[in-house]
N, C-alpha and C positions, 0 to 999 in steps of 0.2 A: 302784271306783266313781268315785275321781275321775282314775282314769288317763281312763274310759272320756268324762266330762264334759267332759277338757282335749280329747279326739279332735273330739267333737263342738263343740266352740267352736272347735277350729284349722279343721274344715268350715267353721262359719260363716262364718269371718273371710274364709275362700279364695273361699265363694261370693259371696261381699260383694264383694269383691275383683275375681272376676271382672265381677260387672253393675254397679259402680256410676261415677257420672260420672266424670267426668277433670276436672280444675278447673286453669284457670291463670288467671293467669300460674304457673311452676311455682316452688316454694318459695325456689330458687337464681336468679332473675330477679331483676335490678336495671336499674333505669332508668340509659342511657348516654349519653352528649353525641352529639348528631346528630354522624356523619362526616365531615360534610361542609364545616357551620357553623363560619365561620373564627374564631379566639378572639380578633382583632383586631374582628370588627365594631361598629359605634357604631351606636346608636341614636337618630334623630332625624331630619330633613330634612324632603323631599317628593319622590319620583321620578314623573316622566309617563311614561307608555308608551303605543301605539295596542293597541287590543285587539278593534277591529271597528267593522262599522257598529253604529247603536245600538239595541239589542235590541228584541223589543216585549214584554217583560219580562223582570226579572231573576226571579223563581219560575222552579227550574232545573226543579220539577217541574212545570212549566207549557210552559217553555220547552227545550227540547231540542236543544241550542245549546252550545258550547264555551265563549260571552262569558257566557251563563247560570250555566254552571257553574265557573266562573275568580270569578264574584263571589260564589255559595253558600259557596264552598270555603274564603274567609274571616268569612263571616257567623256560621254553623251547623257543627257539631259532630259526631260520627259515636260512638258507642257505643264501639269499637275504633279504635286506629291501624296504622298497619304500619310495620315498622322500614325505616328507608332500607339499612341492613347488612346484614338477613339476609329482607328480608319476610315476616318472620313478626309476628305479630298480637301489638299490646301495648295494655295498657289508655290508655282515653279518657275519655270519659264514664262508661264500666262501670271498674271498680276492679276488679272481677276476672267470671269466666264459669265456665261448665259445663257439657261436654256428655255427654250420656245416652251409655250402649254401645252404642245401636242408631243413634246419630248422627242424631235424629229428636228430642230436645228439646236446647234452649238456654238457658239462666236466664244472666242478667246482672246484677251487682250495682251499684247506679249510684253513683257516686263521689261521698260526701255535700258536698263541697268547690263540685262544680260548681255553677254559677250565671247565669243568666240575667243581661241585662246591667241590667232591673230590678230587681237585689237579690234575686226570689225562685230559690228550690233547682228545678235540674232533677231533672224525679221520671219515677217510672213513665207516669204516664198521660198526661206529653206522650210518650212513649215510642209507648202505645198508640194515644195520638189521633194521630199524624204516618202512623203505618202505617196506620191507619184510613182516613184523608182522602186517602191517596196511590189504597188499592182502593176506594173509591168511586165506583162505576161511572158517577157525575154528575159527577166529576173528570178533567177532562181531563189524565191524570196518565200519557195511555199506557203509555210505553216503561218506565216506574219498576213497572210494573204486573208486570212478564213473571218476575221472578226472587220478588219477596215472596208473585205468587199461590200459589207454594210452601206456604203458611204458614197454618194457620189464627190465627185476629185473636189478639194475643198476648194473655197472662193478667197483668193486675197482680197479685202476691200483697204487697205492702206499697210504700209510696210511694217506695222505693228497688230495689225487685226487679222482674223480671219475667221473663216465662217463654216462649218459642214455640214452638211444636209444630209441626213439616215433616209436611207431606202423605205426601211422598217423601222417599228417600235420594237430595241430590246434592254432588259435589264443593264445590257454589257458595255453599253455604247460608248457614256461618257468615260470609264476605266479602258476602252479601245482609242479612242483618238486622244484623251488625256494621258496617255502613260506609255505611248509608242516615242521611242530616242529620236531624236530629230538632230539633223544631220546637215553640216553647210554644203548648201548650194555650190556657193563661190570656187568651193576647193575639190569637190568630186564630180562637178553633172558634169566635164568635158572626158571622164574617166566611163571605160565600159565598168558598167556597178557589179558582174559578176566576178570583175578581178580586184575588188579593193579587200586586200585580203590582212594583209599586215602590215601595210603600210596606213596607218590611221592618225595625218601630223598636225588636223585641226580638231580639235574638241573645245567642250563648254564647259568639261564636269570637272570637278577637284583633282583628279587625277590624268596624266597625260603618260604617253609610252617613253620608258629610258630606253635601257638594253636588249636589244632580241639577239638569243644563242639561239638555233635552231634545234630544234629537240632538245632541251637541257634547260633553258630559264628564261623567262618574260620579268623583266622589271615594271612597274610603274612608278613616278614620279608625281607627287604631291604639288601643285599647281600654289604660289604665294599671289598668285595675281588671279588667283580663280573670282569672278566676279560676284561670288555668293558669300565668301568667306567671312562675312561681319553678322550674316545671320542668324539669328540669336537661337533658331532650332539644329543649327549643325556646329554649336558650341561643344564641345568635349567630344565630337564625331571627327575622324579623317587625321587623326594624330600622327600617323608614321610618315615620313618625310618617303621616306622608299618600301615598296612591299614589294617583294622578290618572291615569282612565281616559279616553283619548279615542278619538272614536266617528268614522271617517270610513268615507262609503259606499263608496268606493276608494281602495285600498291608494295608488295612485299621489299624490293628495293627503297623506295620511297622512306619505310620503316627503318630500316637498314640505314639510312641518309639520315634519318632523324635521331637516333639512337648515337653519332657520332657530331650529330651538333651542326649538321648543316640543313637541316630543317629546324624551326622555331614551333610550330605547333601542326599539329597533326591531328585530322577527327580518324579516327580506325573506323573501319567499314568489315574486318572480318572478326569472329569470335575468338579466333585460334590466339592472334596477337594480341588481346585484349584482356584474354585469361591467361596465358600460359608463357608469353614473349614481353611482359611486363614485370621483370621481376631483376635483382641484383641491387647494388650499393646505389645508382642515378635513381633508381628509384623508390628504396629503401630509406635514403638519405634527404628525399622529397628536393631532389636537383631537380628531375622531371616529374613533373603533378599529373596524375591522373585522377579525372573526374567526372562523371555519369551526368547530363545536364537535362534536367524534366523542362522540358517548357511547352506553347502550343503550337509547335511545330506541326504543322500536315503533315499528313501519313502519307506518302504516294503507294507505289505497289511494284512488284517485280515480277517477273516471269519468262518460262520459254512463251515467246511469240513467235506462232506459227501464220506462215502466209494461207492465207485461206482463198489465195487469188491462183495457187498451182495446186495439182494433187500431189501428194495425198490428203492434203490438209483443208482440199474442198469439202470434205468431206466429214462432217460432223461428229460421227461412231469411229474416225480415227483420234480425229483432236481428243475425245474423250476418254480411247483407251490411253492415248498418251500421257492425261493427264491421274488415269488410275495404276502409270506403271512407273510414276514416283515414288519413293521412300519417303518421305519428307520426313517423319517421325525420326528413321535411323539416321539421316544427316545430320537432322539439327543433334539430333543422343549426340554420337559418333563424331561429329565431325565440327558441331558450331557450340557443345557444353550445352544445352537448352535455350541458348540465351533470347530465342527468338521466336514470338507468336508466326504461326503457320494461316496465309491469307487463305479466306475464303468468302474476297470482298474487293472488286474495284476502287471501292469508294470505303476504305476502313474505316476512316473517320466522321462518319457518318452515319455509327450506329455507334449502340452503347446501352446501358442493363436497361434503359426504360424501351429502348428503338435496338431490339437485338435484331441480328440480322438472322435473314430464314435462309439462305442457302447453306445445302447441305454439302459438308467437304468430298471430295474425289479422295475416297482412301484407297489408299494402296493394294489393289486386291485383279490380281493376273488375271482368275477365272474372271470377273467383269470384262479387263479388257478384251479376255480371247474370244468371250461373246458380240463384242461389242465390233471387234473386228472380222470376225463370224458372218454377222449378220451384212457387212460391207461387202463380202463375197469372197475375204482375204482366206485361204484356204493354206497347210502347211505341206509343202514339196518335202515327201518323204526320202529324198533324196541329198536335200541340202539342211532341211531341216526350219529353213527360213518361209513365211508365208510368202503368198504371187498372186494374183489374180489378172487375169487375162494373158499371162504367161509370165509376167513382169514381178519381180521380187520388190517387196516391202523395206524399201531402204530412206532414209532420208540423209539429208547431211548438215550439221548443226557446225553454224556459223559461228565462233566464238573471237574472243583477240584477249583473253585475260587467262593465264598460265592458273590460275588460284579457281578456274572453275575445273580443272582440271580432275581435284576427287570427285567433287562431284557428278562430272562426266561417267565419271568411271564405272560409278555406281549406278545409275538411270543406263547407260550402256549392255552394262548384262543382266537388267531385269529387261531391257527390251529384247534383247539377246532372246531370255528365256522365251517369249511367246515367239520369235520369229521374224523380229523388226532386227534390220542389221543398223546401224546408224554410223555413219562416215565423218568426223570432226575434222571442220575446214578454223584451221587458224589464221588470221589474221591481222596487222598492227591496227592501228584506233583510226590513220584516216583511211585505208583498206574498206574496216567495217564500215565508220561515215556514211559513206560514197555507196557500200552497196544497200545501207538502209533508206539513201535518198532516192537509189533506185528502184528498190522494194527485189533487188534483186538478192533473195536468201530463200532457203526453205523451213529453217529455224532457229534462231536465236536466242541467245540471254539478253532482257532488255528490262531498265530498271527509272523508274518514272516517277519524278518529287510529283509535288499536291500542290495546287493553286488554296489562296484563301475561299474564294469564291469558285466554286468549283461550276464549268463549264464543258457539257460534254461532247459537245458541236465536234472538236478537232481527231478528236481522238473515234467516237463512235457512231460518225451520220457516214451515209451512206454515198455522199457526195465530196466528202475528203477523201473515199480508198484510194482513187486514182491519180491523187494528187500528187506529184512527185515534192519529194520532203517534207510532209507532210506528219503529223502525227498516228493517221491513223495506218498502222505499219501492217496489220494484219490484213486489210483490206475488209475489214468488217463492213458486214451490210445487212440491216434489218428492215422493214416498215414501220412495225411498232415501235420501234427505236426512234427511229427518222419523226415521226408522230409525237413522241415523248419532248424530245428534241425541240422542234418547233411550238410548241405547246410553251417550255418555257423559260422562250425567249421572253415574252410579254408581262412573265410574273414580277414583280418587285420585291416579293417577301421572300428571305432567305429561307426561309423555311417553310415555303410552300414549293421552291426549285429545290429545296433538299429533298421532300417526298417524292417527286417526279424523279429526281436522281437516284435515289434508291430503289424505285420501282425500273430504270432504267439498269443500274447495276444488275439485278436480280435476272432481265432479261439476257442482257450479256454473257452474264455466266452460265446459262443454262445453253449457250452456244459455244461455249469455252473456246476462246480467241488464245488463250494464253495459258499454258501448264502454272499455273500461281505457285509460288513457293514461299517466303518467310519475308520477316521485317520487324524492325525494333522501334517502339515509340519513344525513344531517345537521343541522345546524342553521346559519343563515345570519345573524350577529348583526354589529349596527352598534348604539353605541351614544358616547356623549358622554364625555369622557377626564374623571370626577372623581368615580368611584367606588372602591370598594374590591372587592374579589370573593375568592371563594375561589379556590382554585390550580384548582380544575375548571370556574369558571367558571359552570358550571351544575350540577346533580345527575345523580348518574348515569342516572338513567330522565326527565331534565325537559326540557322545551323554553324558551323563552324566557322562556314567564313563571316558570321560579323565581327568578329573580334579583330579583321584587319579594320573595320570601322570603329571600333570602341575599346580596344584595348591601347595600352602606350607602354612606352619601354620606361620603365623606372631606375632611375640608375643607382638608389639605396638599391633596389633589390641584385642587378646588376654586379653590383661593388659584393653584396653577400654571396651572392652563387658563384662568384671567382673566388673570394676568400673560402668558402666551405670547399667548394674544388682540391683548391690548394692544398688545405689540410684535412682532409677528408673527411669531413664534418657534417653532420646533417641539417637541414633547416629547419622551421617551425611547419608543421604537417599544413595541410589546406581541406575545407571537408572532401570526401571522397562522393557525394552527393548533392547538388545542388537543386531546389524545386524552385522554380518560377514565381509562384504564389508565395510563399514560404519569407521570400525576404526583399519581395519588392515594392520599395515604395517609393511614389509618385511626388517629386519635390516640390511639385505648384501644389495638387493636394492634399499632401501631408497623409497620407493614411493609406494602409495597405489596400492594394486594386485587386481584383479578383477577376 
C-alpha cells in the first residue's frame, strides 16, 4: 500500500512538474556590476547635450518621438530590465515573475522597496491603471497600443502582485508587459491622460524634471532618494547630478551652440560638419575630441515616406518612378563626401556577406520612371510641359521641417521637374510635422527610423496598424502576404527563424516601395568637449549617443586641464580618433574580452 501511495505521489509531483510556471529570476541569479560602468566614475557636475527640437510633449505615450522617449527613460520605471551582458531579463520593479506552461499568463511580483518619488509604494494598480489608460481607445496612446492589445486588462491579486493573461501565444509578450513605464495611479488617473504633457511631478526612476524653458532647454535632475540607488548594477551609471537638454530646430545651430561651449557633447548626424566644420585650434588642440564609435548598434533606415492612403501614391508605378528619380550616388559624391552606404533594405542589419540581401537597387534612371509613369496613364501636357492624367497635373507636396534637407530637395526637385512631376515643399516646425504624422495627414515626407534589438514588424507593416492614428505604420501599407508573414511569427521563439521570415518580409516590402530609401551609417559620429571621464568603449555596446549621459562623468583633473590649455593655448594629449567595441572591452566579472 505504501509502495503503491509513494507511485502515485512521484506521478503527482512529475505532473506538477510538467504544467506548472517557471519562475525567475532563477535560484543561482545574482545581481552583477554593469559591464560597462567604469569603477573610476564620479558623481556630480552638470552635462549639456542637444537632443532635438522641442517636443510638443514629453508623455512618450503621447508623443512618439525619440526626445520623448530619451526623457521617459529617466523619469519612469519598467517592471523588468535587461542585462547589458547577456539581454536576458532581470528584475525591476518586479522582484521576481512567472510564466504559465502555455506561455499565456504572466504574474509579477513588485519589489516592496520601490518607491514613487512621493514617498508612496509602487503597487499593483498603478501597474493596472498605466495599462489601462495606454488601451483606452480616448487615449491618443497609438503605437503603445499594438503589442499590450495582446492582453486582456491585467488582474490585481494583492497590492504587490499582479497577473496578465495573453489573448495569443507570441515571442513578444513578456519584453511587452515587462518593459512598458508604469506610471502612478495616485497622481494622474483624476487628470484627462491626453493632457499630461509636461507636467510630469511624480516618478520612480533616477531622474526627475528641474527647469523647462519652453523651446530652449529641459533639465533633469538626478534623484538622492531614488529608491534603487544602492543597486549594485547601476554602480558607475547615472553620474551627472544635472543633464541639461537643449532643444534646437536645426541641427546646424545646435553645432554653432556647441562649438561656443554651450553644448557638452554632440553626435553629428550630417556629413558636411563632420568632414569639413571640424577643424581649427578647439580642435586641432584636442579641446574638442572627435571620435567615430563602432559598436552593435541597429541599423534603422530612412526615407521619403509616401502616403499610399491618397493618390498619387496609391499607386505603385508612381512610388517606383519616385523612387528611380533619386540621385542618391550624386548626393552622397556631392553633398555627404561618401560617407554613407546607400539602403536597399528595411531591415539592414539583417543581412551580411554569408545572408546578402537580393533586392535590387532603384537606380537613378528617368527613362524607367517615364515608363513607369507611362504605363499609369501619366501623359506629358505639351503645353506646360508637366505630366496629367485625367486632366489633373502630377504634383505632389513634400512635407519637411528641417532647413539641411533643403539641397537635397533641390536636387530630387529638378530631376522630377525633368520627367514632368512638379513638386511643392511644405515647411513646417517639429510639433507642425508631429501632429500631421499622427494624423497621417501628408503626401510625402522625410522620415528616419532607429532598429529595435529584437526586430518586430507588426507596427510598422500589417495591415491593421495603416489606420491607426500615431501609429507607426505612416505609409499605410498594406499587404496579405505580409499580414501572413506577420502572424506566422508571432509564435516563433528562435531569433533566427523570425529573422528569415523578416527578410523574406522585408523583400516583399520593397518591391512595393513604401519609402524612396536613401543612405545611412553604421556608426556613430561624436564630438564632444575634452573634460570628461568615459569608459574604455566610450559608449555601450547597443547605445548611441545619449548613453554617455548614463555613463560618462565630469572629471575635474580633466576639467582643471582644458581651462588651463584654454588659457594658454595649449594643446592636450590626443584621444584615438576610432573606437571599436570588440577591440577594448572587457567584462570585469569575467575578466576576458566579450565578442
Amino acid at each position: 500500500m505504501k509502495s503503491c501511495f509513494r507511485v502515485l505521489l512521484v506521478l503527482f509531483f512529475l505532473a506538477s512538474a510538467a504544467f506548472c510556471d517557471q519562475t525567475f529570476p532563477k535560484p543561482d541569479w545574482k545581481e552583477l556590476p554593469d559591464p560597462v560602468a567604469s569603477p573610476y566614475a564620479e558623481q556630480g557636475g552638470e552635462v549639456c547635450v542637444y537632443i532635438g527640437p522641442s517636443p510638443k510633449s514629453l508623455n512618450y505615450y503621447l508623443e512618439n518621438s525619440s526626445i520623448a522617449a530619451h526623457v521617459f527613460s529617466g523619469l519612469y520605471e519598467s517592471l523588468l530590465s535587461m542585462s547589458s551582458r547577456n539581454l536576458e531579463y532581470e528584475p525591476h520593479l518586479a522582484s521576481k515573475w512567472s510564466i504559465s506552461d502555455d506561455k499565456k499568463t504572466f504574474t509579477f511580483w513588485i519589489d516592496k522597496r520601490a518607491k514613487w518619488s512621493d514617498g508612496k509604494p509602487v503597487t499593483a494598480q498603478d501597474v493596472k491603471w498605466t495599462f489601462d489608460a495606454i488601451m483606452n481607445p480616448a487615449n491618443k496612446t497609438g503605437v503603445h497600443k499594438v503589442s499590450l492589445s495582446r492582453f486582456e486588462s491585467p488582474e490585481v491579486l494583492d497590492d504587490h502582485t499582479i497577473r496578465f493573461t495573453a489573448k495569443e501565444v507570441h515571442w513578444k509578450n513578456l519584453l511587452s508587459i515587462g518593459t512598458f513605464d508604469i506610471l502612478p495611479k495616485h497622481a494622474y488617473e483624476n487628470l484627462d491622460f491626453n493632457k499630461i504633457n509636461f507636467e510630469l511631478p511624480v516618478v520612480s526612476g533616477p531622474y526627475e524634471i528641474g527647469e523647462l524653458t519652453e523651446n530652449v532647454s529641459l533639465t533633469l535632475k538626478r534623484r538622492r532618494d531614488w529608491w534603487n540607488n544602492d543597486a549594485v548594477n547601476v554602480q558607475g551609471v547615472n553620474n551627472f547630478d544635472t543633464i541639461r537638454l537643449r532643444f534646437y530646430g536645426e541641427s546646424e545651430n545646435a553645432f554653432e551652440a556647441f562649438k561656443k561651449g554651450l553644448i557638452d557633447i554632440i553626435g553629428v548626424n550630417t556629413a558636411r560638419t563632420w568632414v569639413k566644420e571640424t577643424e581649427g585650434q578647439q580642435f586641432a588642440d584636442n579641446w574638442i575630441i572627435k571620435q567615430k564609435i563602432q559598436n552593435y548598434r541597429p541599423v534603422g533606415f530612412q526615407g521619403f515616406a509616401m502616403n499610399m492612403r491618397r493618390p498619387p501614391f496609391d499607386d505603385v508605378n508612381v512610388r517606383k518612378a519616385m523612387a528611380h528619380l533619386i540621385n542618391r550616388e550624386k548626393m552622397n559624391a556631392a553633398i555627404m563626401y561618401n560617407q554613407y552606404f546607400l539602403h536597399k533594405s528595411y531591415f539592414e542589419d539583417l543581412y551580411s556577406p554569408e545572408k546578402p540581401c537580393p533586392n535590387q537597387p532603384y537606380d537613378f534612371n528617368k527613362d524607367k520612371a517615364r515608363k513607369l509613369l507611362a504605363d499609369s496613364g501619366w501623359k506629358v501636357n505639351p503645353k506646360t510641359g508637366f505630366l496629367e492624367k485625367n486632366g489633373k497635373p502630377l504634383t505632389v507636396k513634400f512635407l519637411t521641417r528641417d532647413s539641411t534637407a533643403e539641397r537635397f530637395l533641390a536636387i530630387y526637385e529638378q530631376d522630377l521637374k525633368d520627367v514632368g512631376i512638379q513638386m511643392v515643399i511644405d515647411k513646417k516646425d517639429w510639433a507642425a510635422w508631429m501632429k500631421d504624422m499622427d494624423d497621417f495627414n501628408y503626401e510625402i515626407t522625410w522620415a528616419a527610423w532607429g532598429a529595435a534589438l529584437f526586430k518586430d514588424p507588426e507596427g510598422m507593416w500589417a495591415s491593421s496598424e495603416a489606420d491607426r492614428p500615431s501609429g507607426n505604420n505612416i505609409t499605410g501599407f498594406k499587404n496579405a502576404k505580409v499580414d501572413e508573414l506577420i502572424e506566422m511569427q508571432k509564435s516563433i521563439f528562435s531569433v533566427e527563424e523570425r529573422h528569415e521570415i523578416c527578410r523574406k518580409i522585408d523583400q516583399l516590402v520593397y518591391e512595393q516601395c513604401p519609402y524612396v530609401l536613401l543612405w545611412n551609417i553604421d556608426y556613430t559620429r561624436l564630438l564632444y568637449w575634452n573634460k570628461f571621464g568615459t569608459p574604455d568603449t566610450v559608449l555601450t555596446k547597443y547605445g548611441d549617443d545619449s548613453s554617455a549621459e548614463s555613463y560618462w562623468w565630469l572629471d575635474p583633473y580633466s576639467v582643471a586641464d582644458l581651462k588651463d590649455a584654454m588659457e594658454q593655448k595649449l594643446p592636450l594629449p590626443p584621444k584615438p580618433l576610432s573606437v571599436v567595441f570588440d577591440e577594448v572591452f572587457v567584462d570585469p566579472v569575467m575578466d576576458k574580452p566579450k565578442n
